[in-house]
TORVOKE-618539 format. One line per field, with one value per residue (C-alpha): residue number from 1; residue in one letter; y, x negated, z. Coordinates in nm, 4 decimals, padded with zeros to 6 digits. Example, Ala and Ser with C-alpha at 12.3 -4.5 7.8 and 13.67 -1.06 7.14 Angstrom:
# TORVOKE-618539
k: c(1; 2)
r: c(A; S)
y: c(-00.4500; -00.1060)
x: c(-01.2300; -01.3670)
z: c(00.7800; 00.7140)
This chain:
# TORVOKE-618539
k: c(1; 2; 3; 4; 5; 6; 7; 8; 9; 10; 11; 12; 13; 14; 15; 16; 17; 18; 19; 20; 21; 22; 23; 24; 25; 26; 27; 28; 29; 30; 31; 32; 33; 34; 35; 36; 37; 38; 39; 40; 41; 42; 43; 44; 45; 46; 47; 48; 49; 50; 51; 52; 53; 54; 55; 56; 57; 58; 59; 60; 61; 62; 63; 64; 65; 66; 67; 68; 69; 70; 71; 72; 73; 74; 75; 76; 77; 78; 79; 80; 81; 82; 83; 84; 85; 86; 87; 88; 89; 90; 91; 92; 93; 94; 95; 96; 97; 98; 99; 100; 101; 102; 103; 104; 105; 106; 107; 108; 109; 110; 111; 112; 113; 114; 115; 116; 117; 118; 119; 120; 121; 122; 123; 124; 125; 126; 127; 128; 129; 130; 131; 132; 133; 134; 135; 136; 137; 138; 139; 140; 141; 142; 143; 144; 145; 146; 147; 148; 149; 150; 151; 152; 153; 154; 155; 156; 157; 158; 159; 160; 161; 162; 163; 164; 165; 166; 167; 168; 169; 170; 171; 172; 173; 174; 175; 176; 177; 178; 179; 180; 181; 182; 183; 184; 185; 186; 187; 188; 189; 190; 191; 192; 193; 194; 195; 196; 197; 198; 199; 200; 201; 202; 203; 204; 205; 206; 207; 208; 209; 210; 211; 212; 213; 214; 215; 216; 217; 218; 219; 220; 221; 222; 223; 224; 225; 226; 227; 228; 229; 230; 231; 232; 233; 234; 235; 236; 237; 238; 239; 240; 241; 242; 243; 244; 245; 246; 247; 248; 249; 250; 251; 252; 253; 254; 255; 256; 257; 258; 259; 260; 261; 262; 263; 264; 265; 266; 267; 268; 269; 270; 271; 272; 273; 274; 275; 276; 277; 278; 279; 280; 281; 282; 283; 284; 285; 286; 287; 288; 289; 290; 291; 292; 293; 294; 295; 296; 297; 298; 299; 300; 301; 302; 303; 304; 305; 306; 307; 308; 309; 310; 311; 312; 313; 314; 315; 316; 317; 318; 319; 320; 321; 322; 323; 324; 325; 326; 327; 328; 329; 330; 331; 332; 333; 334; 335; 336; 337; 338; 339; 340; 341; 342; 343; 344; 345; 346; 347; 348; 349; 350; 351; 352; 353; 354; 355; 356; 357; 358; 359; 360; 361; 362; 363; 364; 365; 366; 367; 368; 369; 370; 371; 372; 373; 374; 375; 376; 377; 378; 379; 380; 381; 382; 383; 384; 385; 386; 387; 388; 389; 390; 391; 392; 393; 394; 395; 396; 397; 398; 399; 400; 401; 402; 403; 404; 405; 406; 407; 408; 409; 410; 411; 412; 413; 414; 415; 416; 417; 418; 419; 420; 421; 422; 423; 424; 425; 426; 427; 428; 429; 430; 431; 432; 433; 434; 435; 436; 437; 438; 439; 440; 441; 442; 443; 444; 445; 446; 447; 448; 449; 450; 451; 452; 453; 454; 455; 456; 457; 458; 459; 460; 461; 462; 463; 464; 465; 466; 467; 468)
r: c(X; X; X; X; X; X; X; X; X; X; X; X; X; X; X; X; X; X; X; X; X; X; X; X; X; X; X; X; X; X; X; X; X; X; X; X; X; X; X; X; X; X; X; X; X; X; X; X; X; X; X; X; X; X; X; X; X; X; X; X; X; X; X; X; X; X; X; X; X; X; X; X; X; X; X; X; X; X; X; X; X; X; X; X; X; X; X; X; X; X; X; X; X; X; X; X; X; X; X; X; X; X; X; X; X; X; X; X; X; X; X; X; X; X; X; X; X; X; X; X; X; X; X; X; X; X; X; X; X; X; X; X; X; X; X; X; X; X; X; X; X; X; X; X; X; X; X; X; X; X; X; X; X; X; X; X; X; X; X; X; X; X; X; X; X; X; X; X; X; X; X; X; X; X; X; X; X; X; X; X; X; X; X; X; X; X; X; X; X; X; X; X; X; X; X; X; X; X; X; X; X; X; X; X; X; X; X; X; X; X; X; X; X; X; X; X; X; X; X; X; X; X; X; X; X; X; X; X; X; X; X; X; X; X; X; X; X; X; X; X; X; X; X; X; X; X; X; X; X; X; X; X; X; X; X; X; X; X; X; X; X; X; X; X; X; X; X; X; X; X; X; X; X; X; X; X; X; X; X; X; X; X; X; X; X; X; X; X; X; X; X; X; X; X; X; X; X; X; X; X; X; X; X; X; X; X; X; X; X; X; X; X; X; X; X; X; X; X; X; X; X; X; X; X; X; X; X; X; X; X; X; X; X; X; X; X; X; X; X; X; X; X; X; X; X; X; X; X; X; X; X; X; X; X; X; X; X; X; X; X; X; X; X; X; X; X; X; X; X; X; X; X; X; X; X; X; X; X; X; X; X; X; X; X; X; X; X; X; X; X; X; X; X; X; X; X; X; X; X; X; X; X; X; X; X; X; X; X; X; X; X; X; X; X; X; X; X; X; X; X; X; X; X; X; X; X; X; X; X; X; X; X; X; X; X; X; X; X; X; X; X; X; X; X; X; X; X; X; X; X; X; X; X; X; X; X; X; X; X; X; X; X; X; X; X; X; X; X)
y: c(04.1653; 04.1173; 04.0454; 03.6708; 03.4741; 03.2067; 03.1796; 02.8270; 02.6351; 02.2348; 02.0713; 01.6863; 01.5586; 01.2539; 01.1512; 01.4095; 01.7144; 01.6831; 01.6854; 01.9502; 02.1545; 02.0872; 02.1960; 02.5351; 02.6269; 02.5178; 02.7891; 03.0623; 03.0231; 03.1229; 02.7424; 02.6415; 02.2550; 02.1120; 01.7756; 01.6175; 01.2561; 01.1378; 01.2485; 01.0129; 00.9946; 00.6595; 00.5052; 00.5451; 00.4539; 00.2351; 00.1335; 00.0585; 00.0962; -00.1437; -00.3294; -00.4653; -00.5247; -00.7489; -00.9221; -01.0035; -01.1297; -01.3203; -01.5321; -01.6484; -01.9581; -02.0825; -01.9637; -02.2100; -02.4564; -02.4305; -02.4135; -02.7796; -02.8223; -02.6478; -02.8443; -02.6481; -02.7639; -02.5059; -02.6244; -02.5328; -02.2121; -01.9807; -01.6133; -01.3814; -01.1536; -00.8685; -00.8162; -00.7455; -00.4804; -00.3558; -00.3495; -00.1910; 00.0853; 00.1666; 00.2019; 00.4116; 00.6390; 00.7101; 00.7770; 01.0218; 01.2163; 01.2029; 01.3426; 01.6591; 01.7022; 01.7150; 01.9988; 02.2037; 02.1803; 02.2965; 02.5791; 02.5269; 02.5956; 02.2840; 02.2545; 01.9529; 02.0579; 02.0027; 02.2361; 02.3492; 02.5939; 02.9233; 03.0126; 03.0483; 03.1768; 03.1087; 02.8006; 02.7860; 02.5382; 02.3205; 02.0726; 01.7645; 01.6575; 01.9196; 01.9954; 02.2430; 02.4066; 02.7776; 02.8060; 02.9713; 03.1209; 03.2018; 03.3111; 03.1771; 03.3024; 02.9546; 02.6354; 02.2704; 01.9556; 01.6770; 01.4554; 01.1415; 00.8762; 00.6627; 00.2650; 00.2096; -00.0248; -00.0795; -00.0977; -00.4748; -00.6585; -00.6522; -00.4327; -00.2810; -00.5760; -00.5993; -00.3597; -00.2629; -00.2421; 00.0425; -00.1308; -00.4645; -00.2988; -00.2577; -00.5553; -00.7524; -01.0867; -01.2619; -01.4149; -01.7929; -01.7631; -01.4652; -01.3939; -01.1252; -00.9839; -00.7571; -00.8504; -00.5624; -00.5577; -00.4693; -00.7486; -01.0047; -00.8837; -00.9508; -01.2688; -01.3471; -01.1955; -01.3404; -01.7278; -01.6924; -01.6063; -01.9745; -01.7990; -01.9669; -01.7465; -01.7439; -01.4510; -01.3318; -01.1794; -01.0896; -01.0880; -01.3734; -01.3223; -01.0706; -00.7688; -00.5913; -00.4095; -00.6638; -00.8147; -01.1879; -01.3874; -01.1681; -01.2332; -01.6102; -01.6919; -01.5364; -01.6978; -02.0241; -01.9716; -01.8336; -02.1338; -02.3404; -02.1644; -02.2412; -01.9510; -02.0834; -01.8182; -01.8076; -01.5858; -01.4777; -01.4942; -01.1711; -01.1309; -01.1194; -01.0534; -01.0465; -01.1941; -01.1607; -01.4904; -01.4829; -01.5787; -01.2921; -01.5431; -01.3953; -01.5976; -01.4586; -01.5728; -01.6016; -01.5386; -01.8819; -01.9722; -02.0549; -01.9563; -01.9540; -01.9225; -01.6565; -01.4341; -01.1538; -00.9812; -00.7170; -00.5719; -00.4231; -00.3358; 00.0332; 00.3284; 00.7162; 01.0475; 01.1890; 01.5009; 01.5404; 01.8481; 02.0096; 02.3076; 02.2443; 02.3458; 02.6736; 02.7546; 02.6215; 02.3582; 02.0748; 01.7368; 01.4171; 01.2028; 00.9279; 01.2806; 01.3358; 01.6601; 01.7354; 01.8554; 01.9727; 01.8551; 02.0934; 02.0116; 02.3032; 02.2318; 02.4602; 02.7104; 02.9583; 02.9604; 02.6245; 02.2506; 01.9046; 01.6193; 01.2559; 00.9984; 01.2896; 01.3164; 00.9618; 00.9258; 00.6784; 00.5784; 00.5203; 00.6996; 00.7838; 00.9626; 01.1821; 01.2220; 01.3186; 01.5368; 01.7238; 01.8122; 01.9191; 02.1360; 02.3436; 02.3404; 02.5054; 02.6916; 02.8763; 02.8187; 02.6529; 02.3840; 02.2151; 01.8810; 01.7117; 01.3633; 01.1302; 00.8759; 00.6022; 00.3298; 00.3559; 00.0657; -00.1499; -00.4077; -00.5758; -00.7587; -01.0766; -01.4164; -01.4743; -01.0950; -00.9146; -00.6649; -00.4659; -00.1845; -00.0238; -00.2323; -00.4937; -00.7587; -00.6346; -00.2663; -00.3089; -00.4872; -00.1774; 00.0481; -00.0780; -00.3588; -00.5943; -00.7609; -01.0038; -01.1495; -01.3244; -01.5483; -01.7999; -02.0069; -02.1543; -02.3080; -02.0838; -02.1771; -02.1699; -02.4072; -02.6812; -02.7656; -02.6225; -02.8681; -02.5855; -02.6276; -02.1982; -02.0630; -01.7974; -01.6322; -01.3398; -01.1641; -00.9237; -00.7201; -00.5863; -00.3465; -00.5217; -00.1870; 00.0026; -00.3419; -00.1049; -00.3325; -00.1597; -00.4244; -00.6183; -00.7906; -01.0814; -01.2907; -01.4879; -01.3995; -01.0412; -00.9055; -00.5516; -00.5316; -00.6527; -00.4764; -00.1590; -00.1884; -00.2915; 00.0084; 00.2917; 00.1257; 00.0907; 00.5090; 00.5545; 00.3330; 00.0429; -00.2128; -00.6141; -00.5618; -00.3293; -00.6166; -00.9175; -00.7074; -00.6927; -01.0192; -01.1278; -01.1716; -01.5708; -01.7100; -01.4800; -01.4452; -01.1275; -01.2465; -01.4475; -01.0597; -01.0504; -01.3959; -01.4475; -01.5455; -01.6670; -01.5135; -01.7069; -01.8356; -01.6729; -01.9024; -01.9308; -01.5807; -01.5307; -01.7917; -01.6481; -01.3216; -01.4295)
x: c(-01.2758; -01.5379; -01.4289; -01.4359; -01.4066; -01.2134; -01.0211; -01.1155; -01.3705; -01.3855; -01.6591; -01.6099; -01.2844; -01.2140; -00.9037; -00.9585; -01.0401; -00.7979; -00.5762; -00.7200; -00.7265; -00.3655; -00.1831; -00.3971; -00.3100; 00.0150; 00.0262; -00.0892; -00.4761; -00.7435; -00.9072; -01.1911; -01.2836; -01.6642; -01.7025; -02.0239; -01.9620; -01.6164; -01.2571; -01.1256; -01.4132; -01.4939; -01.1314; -01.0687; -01.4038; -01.5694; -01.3742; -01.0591; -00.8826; -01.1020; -01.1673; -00.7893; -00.7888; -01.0479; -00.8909; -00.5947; -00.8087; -00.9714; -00.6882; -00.5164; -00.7511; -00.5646; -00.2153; -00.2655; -00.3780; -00.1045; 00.1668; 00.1525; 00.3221; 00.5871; 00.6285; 00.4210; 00.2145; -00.0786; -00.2631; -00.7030; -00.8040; -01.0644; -01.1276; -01.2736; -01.5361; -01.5241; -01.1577; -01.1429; -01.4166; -01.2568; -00.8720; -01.0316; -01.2001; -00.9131; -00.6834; -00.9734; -00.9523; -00.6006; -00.6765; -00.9053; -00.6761; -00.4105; -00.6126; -00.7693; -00.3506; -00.3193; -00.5838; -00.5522; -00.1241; -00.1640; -00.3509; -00.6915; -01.0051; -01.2110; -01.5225; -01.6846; -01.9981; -02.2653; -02.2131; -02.5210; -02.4292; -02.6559; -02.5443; -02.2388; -02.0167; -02.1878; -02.1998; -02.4014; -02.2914; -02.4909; -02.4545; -02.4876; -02.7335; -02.9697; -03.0291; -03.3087; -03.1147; -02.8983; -02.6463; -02.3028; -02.2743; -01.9582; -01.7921; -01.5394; -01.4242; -01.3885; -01.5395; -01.4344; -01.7274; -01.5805; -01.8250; -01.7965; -02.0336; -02.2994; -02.4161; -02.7542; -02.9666; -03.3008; -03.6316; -03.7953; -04.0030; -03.8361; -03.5299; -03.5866; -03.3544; -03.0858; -02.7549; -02.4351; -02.0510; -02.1196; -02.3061; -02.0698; -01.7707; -01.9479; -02.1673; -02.1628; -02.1298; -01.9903; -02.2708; -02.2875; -02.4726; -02.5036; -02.6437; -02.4312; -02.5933; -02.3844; -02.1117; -01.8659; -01.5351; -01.7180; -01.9420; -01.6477; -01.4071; -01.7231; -01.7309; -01.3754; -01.3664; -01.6268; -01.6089; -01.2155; -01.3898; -01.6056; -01.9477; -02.1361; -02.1325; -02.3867; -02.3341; -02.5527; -02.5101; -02.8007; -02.6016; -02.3832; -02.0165; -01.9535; -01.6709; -01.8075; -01.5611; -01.2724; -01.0542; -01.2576; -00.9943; -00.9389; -01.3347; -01.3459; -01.0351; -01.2088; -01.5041; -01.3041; -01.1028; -01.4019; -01.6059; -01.3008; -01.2989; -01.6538; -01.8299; -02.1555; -02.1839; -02.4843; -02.4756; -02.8560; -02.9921; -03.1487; -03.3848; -03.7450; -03.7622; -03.6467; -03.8981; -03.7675; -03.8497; -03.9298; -03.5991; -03.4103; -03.3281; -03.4241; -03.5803; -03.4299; -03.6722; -03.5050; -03.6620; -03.6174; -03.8571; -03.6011; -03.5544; -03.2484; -03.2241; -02.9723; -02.8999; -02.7651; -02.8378; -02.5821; -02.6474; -02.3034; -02.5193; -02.3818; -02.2843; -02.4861; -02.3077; -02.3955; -02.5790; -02.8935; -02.9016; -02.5881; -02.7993; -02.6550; -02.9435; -02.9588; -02.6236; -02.6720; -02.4997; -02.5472; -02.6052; -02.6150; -02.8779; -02.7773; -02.7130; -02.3256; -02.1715; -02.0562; -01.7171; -01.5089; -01.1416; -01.0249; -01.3036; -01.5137; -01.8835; -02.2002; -02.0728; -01.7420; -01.6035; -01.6977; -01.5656; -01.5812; -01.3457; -01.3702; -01.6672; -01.9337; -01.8637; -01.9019; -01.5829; -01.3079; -01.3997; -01.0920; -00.9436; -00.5839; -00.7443; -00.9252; -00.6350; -00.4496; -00.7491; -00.7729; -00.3854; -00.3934; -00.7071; -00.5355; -00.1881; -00.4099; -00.5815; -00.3294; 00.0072; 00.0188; 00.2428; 00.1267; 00.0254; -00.2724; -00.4573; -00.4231; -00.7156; -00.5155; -00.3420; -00.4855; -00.3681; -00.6447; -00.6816; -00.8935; -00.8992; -01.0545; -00.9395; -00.6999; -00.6883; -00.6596; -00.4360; -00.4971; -00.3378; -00.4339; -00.6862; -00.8959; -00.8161; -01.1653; -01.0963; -00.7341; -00.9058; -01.1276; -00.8960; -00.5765; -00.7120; -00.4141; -00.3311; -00.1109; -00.2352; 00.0268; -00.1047; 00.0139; -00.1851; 00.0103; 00.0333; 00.2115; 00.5248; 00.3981; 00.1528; 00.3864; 00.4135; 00.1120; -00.0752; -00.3982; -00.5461; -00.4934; -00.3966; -00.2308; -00.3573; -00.0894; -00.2156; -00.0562; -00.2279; 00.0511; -00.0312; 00.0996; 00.1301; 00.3648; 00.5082; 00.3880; 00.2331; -00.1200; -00.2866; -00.1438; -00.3414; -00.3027; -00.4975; -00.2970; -00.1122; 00.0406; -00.1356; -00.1860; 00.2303; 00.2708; 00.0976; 00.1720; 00.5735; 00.4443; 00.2016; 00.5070; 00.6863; 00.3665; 00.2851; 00.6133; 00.5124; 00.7281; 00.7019; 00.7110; 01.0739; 01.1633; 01.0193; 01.1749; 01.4952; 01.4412; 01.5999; 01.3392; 01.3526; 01.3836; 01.1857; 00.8761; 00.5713; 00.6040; 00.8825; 00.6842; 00.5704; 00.9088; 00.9529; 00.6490; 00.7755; 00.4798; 00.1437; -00.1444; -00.2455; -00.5541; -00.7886; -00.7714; -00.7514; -01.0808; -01.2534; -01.1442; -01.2806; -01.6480)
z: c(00.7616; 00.5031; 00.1457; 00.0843; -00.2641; -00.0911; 00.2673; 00.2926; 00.0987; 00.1280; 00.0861; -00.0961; -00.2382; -00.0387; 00.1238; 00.4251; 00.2071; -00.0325; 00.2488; 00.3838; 00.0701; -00.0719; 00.2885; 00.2748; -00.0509; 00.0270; 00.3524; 00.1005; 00.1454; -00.1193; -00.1879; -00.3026; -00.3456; -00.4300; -00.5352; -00.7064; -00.7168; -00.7681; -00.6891; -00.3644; -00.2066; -00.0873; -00.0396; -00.4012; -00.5191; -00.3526; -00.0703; -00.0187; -00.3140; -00.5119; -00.2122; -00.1497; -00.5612; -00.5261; -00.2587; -00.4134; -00.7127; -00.4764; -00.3192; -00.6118; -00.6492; -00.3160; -00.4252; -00.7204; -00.4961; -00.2619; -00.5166; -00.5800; -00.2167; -00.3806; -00.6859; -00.9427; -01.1832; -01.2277; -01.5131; -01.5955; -01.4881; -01.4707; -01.3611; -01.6047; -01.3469; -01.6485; -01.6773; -01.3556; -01.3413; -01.6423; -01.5088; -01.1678; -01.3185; -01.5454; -01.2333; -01.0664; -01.3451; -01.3096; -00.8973; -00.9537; -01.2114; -00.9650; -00.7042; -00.9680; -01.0140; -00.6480; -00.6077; -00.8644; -00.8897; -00.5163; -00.6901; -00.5453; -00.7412; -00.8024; -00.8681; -01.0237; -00.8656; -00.5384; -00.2910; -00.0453; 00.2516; 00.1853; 00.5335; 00.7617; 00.4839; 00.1840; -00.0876; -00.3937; -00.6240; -00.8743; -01.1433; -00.9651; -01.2331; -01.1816; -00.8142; -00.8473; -01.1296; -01.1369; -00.9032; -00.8971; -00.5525; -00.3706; -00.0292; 00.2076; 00.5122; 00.6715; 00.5282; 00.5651; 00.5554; 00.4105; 00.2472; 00.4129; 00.4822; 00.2621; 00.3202; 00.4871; 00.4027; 00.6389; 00.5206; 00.5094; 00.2636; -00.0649; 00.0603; -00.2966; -00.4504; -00.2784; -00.2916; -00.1047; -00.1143; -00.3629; -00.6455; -00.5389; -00.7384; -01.0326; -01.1095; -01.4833; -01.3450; -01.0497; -00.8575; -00.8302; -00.5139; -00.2035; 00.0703; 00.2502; 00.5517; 00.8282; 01.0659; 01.0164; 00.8423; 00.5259; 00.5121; 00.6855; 00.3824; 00.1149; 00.1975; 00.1575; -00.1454; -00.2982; -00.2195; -00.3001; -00.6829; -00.6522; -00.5325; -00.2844; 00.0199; 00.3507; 00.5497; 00.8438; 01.1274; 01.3943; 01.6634; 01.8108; 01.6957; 01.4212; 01.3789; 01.7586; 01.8729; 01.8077; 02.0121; 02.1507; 02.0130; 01.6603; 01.6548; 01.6809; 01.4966; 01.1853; 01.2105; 01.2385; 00.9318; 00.7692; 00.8084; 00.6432; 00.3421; 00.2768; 00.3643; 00.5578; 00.8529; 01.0345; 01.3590; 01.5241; 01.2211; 01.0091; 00.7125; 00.6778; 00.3411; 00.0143; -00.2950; -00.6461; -00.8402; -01.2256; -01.3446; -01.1592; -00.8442; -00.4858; -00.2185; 00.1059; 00.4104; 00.7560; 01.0985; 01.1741; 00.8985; 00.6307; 00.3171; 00.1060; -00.2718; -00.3814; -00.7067; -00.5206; -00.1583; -00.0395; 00.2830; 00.4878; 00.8066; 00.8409; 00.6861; 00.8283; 00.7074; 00.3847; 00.5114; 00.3014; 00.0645; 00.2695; 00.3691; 00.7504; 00.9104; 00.6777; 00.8426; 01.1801; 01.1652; 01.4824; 01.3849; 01.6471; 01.6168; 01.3500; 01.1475; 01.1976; 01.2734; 01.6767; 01.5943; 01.9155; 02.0096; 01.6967; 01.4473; 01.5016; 01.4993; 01.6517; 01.4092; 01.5011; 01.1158; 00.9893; 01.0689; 00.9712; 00.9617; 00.8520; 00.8458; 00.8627; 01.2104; 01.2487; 01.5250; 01.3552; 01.0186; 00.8473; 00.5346; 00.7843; 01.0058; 00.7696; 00.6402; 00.9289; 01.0547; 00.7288; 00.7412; 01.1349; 01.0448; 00.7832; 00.9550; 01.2845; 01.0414; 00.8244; 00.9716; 01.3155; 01.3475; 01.7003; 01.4983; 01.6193; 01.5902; 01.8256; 01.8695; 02.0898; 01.9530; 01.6002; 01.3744; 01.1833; 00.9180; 00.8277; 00.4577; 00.5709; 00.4472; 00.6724; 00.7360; 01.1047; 01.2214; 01.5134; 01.7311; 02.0495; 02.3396; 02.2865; 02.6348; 02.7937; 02.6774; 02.8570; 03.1688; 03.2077; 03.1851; 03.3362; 03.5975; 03.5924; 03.2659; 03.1247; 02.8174; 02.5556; 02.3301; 02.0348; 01.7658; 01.5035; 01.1728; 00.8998; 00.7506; 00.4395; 00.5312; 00.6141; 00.2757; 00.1235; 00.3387; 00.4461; 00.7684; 00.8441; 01.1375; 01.2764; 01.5977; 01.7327; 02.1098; 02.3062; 02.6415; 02.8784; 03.1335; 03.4581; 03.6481; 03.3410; 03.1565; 02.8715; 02.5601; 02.5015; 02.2662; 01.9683; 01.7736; 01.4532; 01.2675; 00.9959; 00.6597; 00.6283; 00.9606; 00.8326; 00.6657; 01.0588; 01.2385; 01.1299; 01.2304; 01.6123; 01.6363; 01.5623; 01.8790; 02.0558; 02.0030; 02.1214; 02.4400; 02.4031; 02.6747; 02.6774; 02.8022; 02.4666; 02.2751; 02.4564; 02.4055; 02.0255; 01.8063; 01.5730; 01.2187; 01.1411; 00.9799; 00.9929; 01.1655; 01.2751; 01.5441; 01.7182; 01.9075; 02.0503; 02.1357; 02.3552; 02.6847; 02.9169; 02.9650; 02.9415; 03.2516; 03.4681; 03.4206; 03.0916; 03.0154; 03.2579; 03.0409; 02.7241; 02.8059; 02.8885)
């Protein structure tokens, strides 16, 4: 066996190799981490750390409003934009120490550096601020990609002004007027965030219903509650181009021939994996064709010694299952303990306003795989609600596979849907059926037990119609 610097060297210090990183040095394994950019990766960054901050920031404007139901007297108020960059970043700060304790107290080597593969078992290793600059080179018997993914933003007219999610967390004022364009969670959760801070939202969305890939109902209720809050959604509708106007405002023309008059364009239209300067090619490395690495069952890619877990191989994106990938890799790896990732009933939230929690088949994902159906279904006002006087609903849906009686969907749109769902998708991994759920007594008065207190399905008809 050749004489390697490292046993394992990982490649980016996101959620998924950290992981990765602190269970092999944990087994005993030589480790060596790379990162260039920022410890956390994306989550901790720019995603969804930051992201669910912002958020809550967000909804207290209708808190205060809905505390007069209540009795409360909530006197002027405002929301200063630069505290709560300020406060954000300071908690940042303290995530990405945490994470440099995690590595290196697992007694990994880190390296605050960018890694390029040389070849198959080699990494040279550069100050991030000079690319072309000397290089400390080193060996590893197996290495780990980890680096995650990057937002994409197409090239139009004037695609030079406008930013993403990235450059979102970070800018000096709140903007009193945006266009954000994209119909994933991302750009759905922008949205939110920003008209619950008083901006003047339009989102758009090429296509005809946003958040693909989403439950129908999920999908519409959104947009419903969406389009209460303010936010002026505009479905088959994309941008021509962008004009930057001599005061700093942008002129955003339409492909229906109009023009709106924003001072900020974000684009959430898709993220590709960050790739470029890996040297993947140098070490034979297989790429698909929107540039993410084909990774086998067990993570390997095109090359016997090195693998790849996480949004670079562009499967699930979600921080959990890089996670979860990352610690089955180096448990396989260095001390096998049988664990593996399973890809079926994967919980989801999404941080809309009201936000969505989701677990296992969408209804036409269930149809196509199971045939026979039963689809439960309630819409309701919250609780809270009844005093608060809002017009919000909840939506709560739940796809039974006739054959089994086993519940293979759950879905939720209303307050608390992630808290929710992720309760119902522990007894829905274990396979629980409508029968284990009618069985259970619900919690009164919540939300939640209106899961195991549906008693009728929808009828056919309606659940035909719902589905087109």
């Amino acid at each position: 066996m050749a004489d390697y610097d490292f046993d394992f060297f990982v490649i980016g210090a996101g959620s998924g190799g950290t992981r990765a990183s602190r269970i092999a040095a944990g087994h005993g394994a030589r480790v060596g981490v790379a990162e260039e950019r920022y410890l956390g990766g994306t989550c901790v960054n720019v995603g969804c750390v930051p992201k669910k901050l912002f958020v809550y920031a967000s909804h207290f404007a209708e808190d205060f409003e809905d505390a007069e139901g209540f009795g409360w007297t909530v006197g002027e108020r405002s929301h200063a934009w630069k505290k709560l960059i300020e406060n954000k970043n300071t908690e940042i700060v303290r995530l990405n120490g945490i994470y440099e304790r995690l590595i290196k107290g697992a007694g990994a080597t880190l390296y605050d550096k960018r890694a390029t593969l040389r070849d198959a078992h080699t990494i040279e290793l550069r100050d991030p601020g000079q690319p072309n600059g000397p290089a400390e080179v080193v060996t590893a018997d197996k290495i780990l990609v980890a680096v995650g993914g990057w937002p994409v933003v197409p090239e139009f007219m004037g695609s030079e002004h406008v930013i993403t999610s990235n450059e979102a967390f970070y800018l000096e004022d709140l903007p009193k007027r945006i266009v954000i364009v994209g119909g994933g969670y991302i750009a759905v959760e922008f949205a939110g965030i920003f008209a619950g801070l008083g901006s003047k939202v339009t989102q758009l969305y090429r296509s005809d219903l946003f958040l693909r890939g989403f439950d129908i109902d999920v999908r519409m209720v959104v947009a419903e509650e969406m389009v209460k809050k303010g936010v002026d959604l505009r479905f088959n509708s994309n941008v021509e181009c962008v004009t930057k106007q001599a005061d700093g405002s942008l002129l955003v023309d339409l492909d229906d021939a109009e023009t709106i008059e924003a001072d900020l364009v974000m684009y959430a239209t898709g993220r590709a994996p960050k790739i470029d300067g890996l040297g993947l090619e140098a070490a034979g490395i297989e790429t698909g064709a929107n540039g993410a690495i084909k990774v086998d069952d067990h993570w390997h890619t095109s090359v016997e010694n090195i693998f790849a877990i996480g949004d670079v191989t562009d499967r699930i994106q979600l921080t959990p299952i890089a996670i979860a990938e990352g610690h089955a890799l180096a448990d396989r790896l260095f001390n096998p303990s049988g664990r593996n990732v399973g890809y079926e009933y994967i919980p989801t939230a999404v941080f809309s306003q009201p936000p969505v929690g989701t677990v296992g088949y969408t209804e036409d994902e269930a149809r196509a795989k199971f045939g026979a159906v039963d689809i439960y279904r309630s819409t309701f006002r919250p609780m809270k609600h009844t005093l608060s006087g809002r017009e919000e609903r909840t939506m709560m849906k739940m796809i039974v596979d006739r054959a089994s009686d086993r519940v293979v969907g759950l879905h939720m749109v209303g307050l608390d849907a992630g808290e929710i769902t992720q309760g119902f998708a522990v007894a829905m991994k274990a396979g629980a059926t409508k029968a284990d759920f009618d069985a259970t007594i619900g919690i009164h008065p919540t939300a939640a037990e209106e899961f195991v207190t549906m008693r009728e399905p929808v009828p056919e008809p309606e659940q035909a119609q719902a589905a087109e």
